[in-house]
C-alpha positions in Angstrom: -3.4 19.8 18.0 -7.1 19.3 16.4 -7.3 21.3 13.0 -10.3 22.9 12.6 -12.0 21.3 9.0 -13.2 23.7 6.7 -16.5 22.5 4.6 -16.0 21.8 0.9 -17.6 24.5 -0.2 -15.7 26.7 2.2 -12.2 25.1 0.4 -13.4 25.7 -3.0 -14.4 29.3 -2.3 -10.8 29.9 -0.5 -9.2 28.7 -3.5 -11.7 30.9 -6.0 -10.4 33.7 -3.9 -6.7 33.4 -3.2 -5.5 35.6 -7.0 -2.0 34.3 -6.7 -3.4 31.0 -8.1 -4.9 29.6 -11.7 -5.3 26.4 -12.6 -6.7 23.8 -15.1 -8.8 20.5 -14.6 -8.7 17.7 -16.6 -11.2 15.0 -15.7 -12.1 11.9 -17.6 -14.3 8.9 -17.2 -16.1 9.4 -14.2 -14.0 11.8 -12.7 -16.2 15.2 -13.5 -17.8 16.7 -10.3 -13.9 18.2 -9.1 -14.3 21.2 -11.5 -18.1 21.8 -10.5 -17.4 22.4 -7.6 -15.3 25.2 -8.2 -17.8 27.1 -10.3 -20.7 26.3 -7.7 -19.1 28.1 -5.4 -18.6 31.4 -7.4 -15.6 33.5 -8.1 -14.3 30.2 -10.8 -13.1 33.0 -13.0 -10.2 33.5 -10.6 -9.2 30.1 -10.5 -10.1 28.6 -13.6 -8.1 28.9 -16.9 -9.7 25.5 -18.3 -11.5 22.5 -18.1 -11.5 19.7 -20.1 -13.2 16.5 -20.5 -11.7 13.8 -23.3 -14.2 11.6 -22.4 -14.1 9.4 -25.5 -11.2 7.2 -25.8 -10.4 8.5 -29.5 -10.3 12.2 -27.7 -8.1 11.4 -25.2 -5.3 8.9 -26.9 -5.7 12.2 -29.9 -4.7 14.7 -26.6 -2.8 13.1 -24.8 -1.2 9.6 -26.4 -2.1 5.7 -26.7 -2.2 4.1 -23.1 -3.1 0.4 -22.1 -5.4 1.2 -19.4 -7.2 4.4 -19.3 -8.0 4.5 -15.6 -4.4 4.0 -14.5 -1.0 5.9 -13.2 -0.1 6.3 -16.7 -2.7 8.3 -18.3 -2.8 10.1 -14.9 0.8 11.2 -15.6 0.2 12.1 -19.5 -2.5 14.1 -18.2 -0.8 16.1 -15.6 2.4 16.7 -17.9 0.4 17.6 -20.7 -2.1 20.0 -19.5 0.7 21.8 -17.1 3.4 22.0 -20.2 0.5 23.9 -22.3 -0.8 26.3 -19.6 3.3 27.0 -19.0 3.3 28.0 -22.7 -0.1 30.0 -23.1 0.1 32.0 -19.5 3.9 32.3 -18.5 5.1 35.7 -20.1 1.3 36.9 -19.0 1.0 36.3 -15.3 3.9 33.6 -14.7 5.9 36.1 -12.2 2.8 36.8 -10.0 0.7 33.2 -10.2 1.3 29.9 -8.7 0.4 27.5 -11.6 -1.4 24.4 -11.1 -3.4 21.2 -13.1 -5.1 18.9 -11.6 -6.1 15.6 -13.4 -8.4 12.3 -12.6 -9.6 9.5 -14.5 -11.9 7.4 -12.7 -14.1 4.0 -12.9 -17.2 4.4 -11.0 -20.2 2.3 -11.0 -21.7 2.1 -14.5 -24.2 -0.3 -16.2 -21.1 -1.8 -17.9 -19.4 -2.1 -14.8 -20.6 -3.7 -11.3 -17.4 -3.5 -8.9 -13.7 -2.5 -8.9 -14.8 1.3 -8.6 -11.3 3.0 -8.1 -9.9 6.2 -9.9 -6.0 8.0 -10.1 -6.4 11.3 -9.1 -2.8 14.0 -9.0 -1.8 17.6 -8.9 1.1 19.0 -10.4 1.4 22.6 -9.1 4.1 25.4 -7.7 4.4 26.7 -4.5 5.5 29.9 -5.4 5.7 32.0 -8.5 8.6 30.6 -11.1 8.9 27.6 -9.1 9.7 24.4 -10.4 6.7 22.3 -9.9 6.0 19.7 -7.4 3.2 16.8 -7.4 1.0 14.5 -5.8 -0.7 11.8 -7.0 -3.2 9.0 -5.0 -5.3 6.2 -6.0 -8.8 6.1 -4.8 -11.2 3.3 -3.8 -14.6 3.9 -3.5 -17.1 1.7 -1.4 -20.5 3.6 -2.1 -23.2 1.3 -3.8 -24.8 4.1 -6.0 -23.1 6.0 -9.0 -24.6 9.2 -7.7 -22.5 8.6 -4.1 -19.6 7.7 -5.9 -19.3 11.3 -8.1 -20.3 12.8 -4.9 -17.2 11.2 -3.0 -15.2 11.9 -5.9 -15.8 15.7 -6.0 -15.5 16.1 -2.4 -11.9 14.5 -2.4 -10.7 16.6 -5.3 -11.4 19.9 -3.5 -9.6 18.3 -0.7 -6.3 17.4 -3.1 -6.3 20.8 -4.5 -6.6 22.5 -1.1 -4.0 20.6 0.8 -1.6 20.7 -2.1 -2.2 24.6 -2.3 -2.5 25.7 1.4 -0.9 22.4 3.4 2.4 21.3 1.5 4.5 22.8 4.3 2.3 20.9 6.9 2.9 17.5 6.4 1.1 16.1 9.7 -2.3 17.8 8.5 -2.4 17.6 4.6 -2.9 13.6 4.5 -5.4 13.3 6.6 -6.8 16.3 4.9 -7.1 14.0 2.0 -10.2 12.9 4.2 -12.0 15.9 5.3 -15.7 15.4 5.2 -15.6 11.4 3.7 -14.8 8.6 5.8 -13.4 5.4 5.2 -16.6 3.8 4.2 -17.5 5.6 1.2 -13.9 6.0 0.1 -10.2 4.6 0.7 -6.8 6.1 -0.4 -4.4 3.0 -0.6 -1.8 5.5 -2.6 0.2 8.6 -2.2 3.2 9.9 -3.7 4.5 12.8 -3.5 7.3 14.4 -5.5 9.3 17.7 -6.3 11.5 20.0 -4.4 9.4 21.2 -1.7 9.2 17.4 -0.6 12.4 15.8 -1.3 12.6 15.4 2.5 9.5 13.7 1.9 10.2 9.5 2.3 7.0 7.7 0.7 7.7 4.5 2.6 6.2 6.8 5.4 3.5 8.1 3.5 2.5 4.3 3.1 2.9 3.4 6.6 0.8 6.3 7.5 -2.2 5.9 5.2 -2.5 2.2 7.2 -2.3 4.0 10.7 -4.9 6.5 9.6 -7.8 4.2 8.6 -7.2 5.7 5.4 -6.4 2.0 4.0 -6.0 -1.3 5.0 -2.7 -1.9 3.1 -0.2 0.1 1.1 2.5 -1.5 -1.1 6.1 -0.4 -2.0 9.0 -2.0 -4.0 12.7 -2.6 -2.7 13.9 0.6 -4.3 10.7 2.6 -2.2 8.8 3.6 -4.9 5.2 3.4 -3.4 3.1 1.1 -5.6 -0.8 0.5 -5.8 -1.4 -3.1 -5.5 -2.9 -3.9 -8.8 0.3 -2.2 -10.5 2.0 -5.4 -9.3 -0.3 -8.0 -8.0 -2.7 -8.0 -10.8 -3.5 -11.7 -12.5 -0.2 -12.8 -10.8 0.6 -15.6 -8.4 1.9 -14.2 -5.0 4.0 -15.3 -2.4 3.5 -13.6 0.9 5.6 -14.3 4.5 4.7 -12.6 7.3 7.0 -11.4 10.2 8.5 -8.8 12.3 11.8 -8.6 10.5 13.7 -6.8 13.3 15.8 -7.5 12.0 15.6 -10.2 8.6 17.5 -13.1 9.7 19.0 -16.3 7.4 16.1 -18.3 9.0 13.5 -15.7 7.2 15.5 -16.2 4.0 15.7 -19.9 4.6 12.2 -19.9 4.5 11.3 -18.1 1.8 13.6 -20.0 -0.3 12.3 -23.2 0.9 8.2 -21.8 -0.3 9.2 -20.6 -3.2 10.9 -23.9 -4.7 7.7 -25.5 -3.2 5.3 -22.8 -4.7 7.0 -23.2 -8.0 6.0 -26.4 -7.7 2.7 -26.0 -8.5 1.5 -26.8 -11.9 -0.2 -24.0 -12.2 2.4 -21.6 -10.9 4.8 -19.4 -13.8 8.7 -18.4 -12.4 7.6 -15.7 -14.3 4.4 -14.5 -12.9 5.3 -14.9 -9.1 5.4 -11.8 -6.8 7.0 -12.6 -3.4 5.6 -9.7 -0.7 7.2 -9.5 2.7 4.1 -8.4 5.2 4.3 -6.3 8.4 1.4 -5.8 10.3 0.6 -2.8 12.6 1.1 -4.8 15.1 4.3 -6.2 13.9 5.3 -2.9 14.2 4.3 -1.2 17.2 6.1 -1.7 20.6 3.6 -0.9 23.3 1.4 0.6 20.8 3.6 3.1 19.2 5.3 2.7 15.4 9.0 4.3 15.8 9.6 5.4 12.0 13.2 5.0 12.3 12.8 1.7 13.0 10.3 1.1 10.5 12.3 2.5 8.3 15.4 0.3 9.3 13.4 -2.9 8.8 12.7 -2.0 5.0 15.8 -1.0 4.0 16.9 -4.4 5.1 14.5 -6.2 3.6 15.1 -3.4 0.6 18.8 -4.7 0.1 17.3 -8.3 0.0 15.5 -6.7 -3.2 11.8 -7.3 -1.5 8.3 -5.2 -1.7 7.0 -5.0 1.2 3.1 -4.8 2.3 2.2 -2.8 5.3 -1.7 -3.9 6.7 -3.7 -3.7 9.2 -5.3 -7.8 8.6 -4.5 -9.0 12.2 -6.4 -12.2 10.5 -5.0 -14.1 7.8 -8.6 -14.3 6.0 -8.2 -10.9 5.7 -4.9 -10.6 4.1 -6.2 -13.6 1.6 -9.5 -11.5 0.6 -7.4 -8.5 0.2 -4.7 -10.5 -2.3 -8.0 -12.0 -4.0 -9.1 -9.0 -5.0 -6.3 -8.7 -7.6 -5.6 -12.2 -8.4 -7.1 -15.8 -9.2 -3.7 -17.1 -9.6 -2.2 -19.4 -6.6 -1.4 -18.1 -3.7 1.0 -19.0 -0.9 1.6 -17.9 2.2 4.6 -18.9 4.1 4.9 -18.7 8.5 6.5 -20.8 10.8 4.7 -23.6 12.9 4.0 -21.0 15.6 2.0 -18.8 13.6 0.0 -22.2 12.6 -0.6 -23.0 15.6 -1.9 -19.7 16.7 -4.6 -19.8 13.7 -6.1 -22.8 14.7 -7.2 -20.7 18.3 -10.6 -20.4 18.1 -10.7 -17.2 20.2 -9.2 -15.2 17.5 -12.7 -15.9 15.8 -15.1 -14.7 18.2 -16.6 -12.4 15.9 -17.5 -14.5 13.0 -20.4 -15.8 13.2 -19.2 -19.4 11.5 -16.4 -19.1 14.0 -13.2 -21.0 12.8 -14.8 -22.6 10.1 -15.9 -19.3 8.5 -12.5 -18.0 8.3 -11.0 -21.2 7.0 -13.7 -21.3 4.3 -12.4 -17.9 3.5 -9.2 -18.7 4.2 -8.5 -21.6 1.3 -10.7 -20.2 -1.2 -9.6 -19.6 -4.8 -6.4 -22.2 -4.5 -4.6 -20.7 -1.2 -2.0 -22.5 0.5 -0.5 -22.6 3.7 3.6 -23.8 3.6 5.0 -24.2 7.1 8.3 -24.0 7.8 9.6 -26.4 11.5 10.1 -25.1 14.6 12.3 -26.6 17.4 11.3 -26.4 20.9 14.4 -24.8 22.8 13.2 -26.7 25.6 12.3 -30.2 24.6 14.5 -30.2 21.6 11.5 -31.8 19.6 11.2 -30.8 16.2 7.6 -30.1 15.6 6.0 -29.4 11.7 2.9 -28.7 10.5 1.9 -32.5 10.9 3.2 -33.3 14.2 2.6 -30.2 15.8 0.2 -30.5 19.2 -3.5 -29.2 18.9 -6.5 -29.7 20.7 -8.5 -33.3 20.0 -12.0 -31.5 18.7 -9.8 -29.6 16.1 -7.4 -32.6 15.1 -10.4 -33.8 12.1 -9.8 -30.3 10.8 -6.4 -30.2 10.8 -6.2 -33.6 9.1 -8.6 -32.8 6.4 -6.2 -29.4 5.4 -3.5 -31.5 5.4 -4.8 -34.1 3.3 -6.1 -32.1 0.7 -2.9 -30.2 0.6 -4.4 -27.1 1.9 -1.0 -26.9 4.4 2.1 -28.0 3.5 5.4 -28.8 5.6 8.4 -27.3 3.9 11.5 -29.6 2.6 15.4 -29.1 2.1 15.3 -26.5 5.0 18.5 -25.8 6.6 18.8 -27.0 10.0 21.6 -24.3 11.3 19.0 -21.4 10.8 16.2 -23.2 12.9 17.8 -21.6 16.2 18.0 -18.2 15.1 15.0 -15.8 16.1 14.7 -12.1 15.7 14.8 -11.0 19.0 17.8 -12.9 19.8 19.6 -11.4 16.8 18.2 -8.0 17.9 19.9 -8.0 21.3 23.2 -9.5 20.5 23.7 -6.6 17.9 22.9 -4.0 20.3 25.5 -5.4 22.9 27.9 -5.6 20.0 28.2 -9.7 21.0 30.4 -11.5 18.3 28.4 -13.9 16.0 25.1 -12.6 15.4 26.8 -11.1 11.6 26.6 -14.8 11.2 22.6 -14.8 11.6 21.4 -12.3 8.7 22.5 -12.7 5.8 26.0 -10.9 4.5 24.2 -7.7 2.4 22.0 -7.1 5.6 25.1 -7.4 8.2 27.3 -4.8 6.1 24.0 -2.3 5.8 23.4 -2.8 9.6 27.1 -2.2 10.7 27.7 0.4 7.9 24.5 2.7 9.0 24.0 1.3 12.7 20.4 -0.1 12.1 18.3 -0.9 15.2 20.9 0.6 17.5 23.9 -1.2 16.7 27.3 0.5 17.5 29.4 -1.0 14.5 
C-alpha cells in the first residue's frame, strides 16, 4: 500500500508538537541545517533541549575525545553516546517517566573551497521508544551528488528531518521507515549506501537485509557487509587498499568458487605492487544474481551469505550489471591494484558488444574504463561438457573483428589465465550442486567445501532435507 509523504516541514512541525518527545542535535562540519529546521517550523521549544555545534576541531576532540577522522562512524558514535549520556543526567529525575529521549548527531563533508569532491556525511539517532526505555539507534552514511554547497545543506537538512521522523513515528514499520529515509530527495542529489540499526526494538532486525534493500530501492548502487554481518560503508574497508573481487551466484559456494579464488589471489599477490597485508577479497552478487524471475527471496539471500559468511568473506551486493561499473565504483576508494576474478564464460560474455549499446564509444569506451588505474582481469578455465575442450582466456573462441582486441589485453597483461588450478573442481557448477542437495543425491557434500556442507545439512540451506 502507497504511504502518503508528509512535506518536511509538515514532519518537523509533527515532531515540534508530539510533548512526549525532547531531544538534542549535535551537528558538526557541514551538517547544520537539521536543527533549523526544527525552529523554522515553530513550536522548537517542545522539542528542543539543545543544540550544539563543535565546529572547530579543538572544540570537538575537548567534547567529545581525539578521533582520526572527523567525518567518520567514529566520531558519529562519540557524538550520539555523549550527548544522550548527559541529557539522561540533566532531564531524567525531571521528565524521564513521561518523555521519550532522543539525540541526534551528524558530521558532514560538503563541498567547500578546500574541498572539491567526496561530499559524504554520517548521520545517527540514538532515541527511546517509550518512556524509561533502553535506547535504540540508527545510524547511515550519506552521499551527496549536488554540484553547489547551498544544494548540498539543503539535501542534508531535508534527510535529517526524515531520520528523526522515521526513527520517532516508523520504528515499528519497517517496510515504510527506509524508504522514508528518502522522502522529498531522490537519488540524484543524495545516496544512502549505509544503515544500521540497533537496540531492542530491532533485534529482529538483520542488517544483511537492510543492505540488500537499500540496492533494491535505488537508494544505492552497492552496500557492503563483513562475514560476521556487520554492515560496513565501503571506505571503512576498501579505502587505499588493493581488492580482490569474484563475482557469482553462490547458490550455493562450491570448491570450484574457492578453487578460484585461491588460484587469483596467489596470482594477485603476485604483483609487485600488491601487500598480503593490504588485500581485501569481496565476493559480489548482483541484483540479478539474485533474483529468480525478477524476485529476491530473502531466505535465500540470506542462505547464500551465511555460506559464504562461514568461508569468513564480505560480501558486496550492487546493482553494476557492467563490469566498468563495478571498477568505477572500487576506484572511488582505491588507487591500489585491483583484480577481478570470473570464469571464461563471463569473459566471453564482456567481449558482446550488445551489452554496450548505450555508450557512445561502444566496447571500447567500457574497456577504456574498464583497465584504468592498474585493473586486471584473472580467468579461471572452463571445460566444455560437450566437446571436452578445455578453453582459457587465450584460446577461448571470439569473433575475428574483436580478436586484435583481445590480443592486445592479453599482451599487456590486462587478462590473465589462472595456474595451479585444480582440475577435479572444473566440473562442478552451482546449479548442479543446487539440485542434487535438494534431492538429497549422495556426493554433492563432496562439491562445497566441508564448513559449508555441515552449515547446509545442519540448518537445511536452499531446501535441503539433511
Amino acid at each position: 500500500m502507497n504511504r502518503t509523504v508528509p512535506s518536511t516541514h509538515e514532519k518537523a512541525l509533527q515532531i515540534n508538537l508530539d510533548a512526549s518527545t525532547y531531544g538534542a542535535f549535535a551537528e558538526i562540519g557541514a551538517g547544520q541545517e537539521v536543527a533549523r529546521w526544527f525552529f523554522r517550523v515553530g513550536g522548537a521549544a517542545g522539542t528542543i533541549a539543545k543544540t550544539i555545534s563543535a565546529y572547530d576541531m579543538t572544540v570537538s576532540d575537548a567534547i567529545y575525545g581525539p578521533c582520526e577522522r572527523y567525518v567518520s562512524r567514529q566520531r558519529l558514535d562519540r557524538m550520539l553516546g555523549y550527548e544522550y549520556d548527559l541529557q539522561r543526567e540533566r532531564l531524567q529525575i525531571k521528565r524521564g517517566a513521561t518523555t521519550r529521549f532522543f539525540v541526534f548527531a551528524d558530521t558532514v563533508a560538503a563541498r567547500s573551497y578546500s574541498r572539491s569532491d567526496d561530499w559524504h556525511g554520517w548521520m545517527g539517532i540514538r532515541f527511546q521508544t517509550r518512556p524509561l526505555a533502553p535506547p535504540c539507534e540508527i545510524i547511515i552514511h550519506v552521499r551527496m551528488h549536488d554540484r553547489e554547497n547551498v544544494l548540498q545543506q539543503e539535501a542534508l537538512g531535508i534527510m535529517g528531518v526524515n531520520l528523526v521522523f522515521a526513527a520517532l513515528h516508523l520504528y515499528d514499520q519497517p517496510e515504510h521507515l527506509l524508504p522514508a529515509l528518502m522522502d522529498n530527495l531522490s537519488p540524484e542529489r543524495v545516496e544512502v549506501d549505509m544503515v544500521k540499526f540497533s537496540g531492542p526494538d530491532f533485534a529482529a532486525v538483520d542488517n544483511r537485509l537492510l543492505a540488500l534493500q537499500l540496492v533494491q530501492q535505488g537508494m544505492t548502487n552497492a552496500a557492503m557487509f563483513t562475514a560476521s554481518g556487520e554492515v560496513v560503508q565501503a571506505a571503512e574497508v576498501l579505502y587505499k587498499k588493493s581488492i580482490l573481487v569474484e563475482r557469482g551466484r553462490f547458490r550455493p559456494v562450491t570448491r570450484a568458487t574457492v578453487d578460484m579464488l585461491e588460484c587469483a589471489r596467489a596470482e594477485f599477490l603476485r604483483e609487485p605492487q600488491v601487500r598480503a597485508d593490504e588485500v581485501v577479497v569481496l565476493m559480489e552478487m548482483t541484483l540479478k544474481n539474485l533474483s529468480e524471475g525478477g524476485v529476491i527471496d530473502h531466505k535465500d539471500f540470506l542462505d547464500r551469505v551465511d555460506t559464504l559468511g562461514a568461508l569468513g568473506q564480505t560480501v558486496l551486493i550492487s546493482n553494476y550489471g557492467e563490469f566498468h561499473r563495478l571498477a568505477a565504483h572500487l576506484f572511488r576508494y582505491t588507487k591500489q591494484k585491483i583484480g577481478i576474478v570470473m570464469g571464461v564464460p563471463t569473459l566471453q560474455e564482456i567481449f558482446e558488444e550488445k551489452y554496450y549499446a548505450d555508450l557512445e564509444g561502444g566496447i571500447l569506451e567500457s574497456f577504456g574504463r574498464l583497465f584504468k588505474n592498474d585493473l586486471k582481469l584473472y580467468i579461471y578455465p572452463f571445460r566444455d561438457p560437450a566437446a571436452g575442450l578445455l578453453l582459457t582466456a587465450g584460446t577461448m573462441p571470439l569473433a575475428p573483428h574483436l580478436r586484435p582486441l583481445h590480443a592486445y589485453l592479453l599482451q599487456n597483461h590486462f587478462i590473465q589465465d589462472l595456474r595451479d588450478i585444480h582440475a577435479d573442481c572444473l566440473p562442478i557448477f552451482s546449479p548442479d550442486v543446487l539440485a542434487h542437495l535438494r534431492q538429497n543425491d549422495a556426493g554433492w557434500e563432496d562439491m562445497v567445501p566441508p564448513q559449508v556442507a555441515r552449515m547446509i545439512k545442519d540448518r537445511k540451506l536452499f531446501g535441503c532435507r539433511g
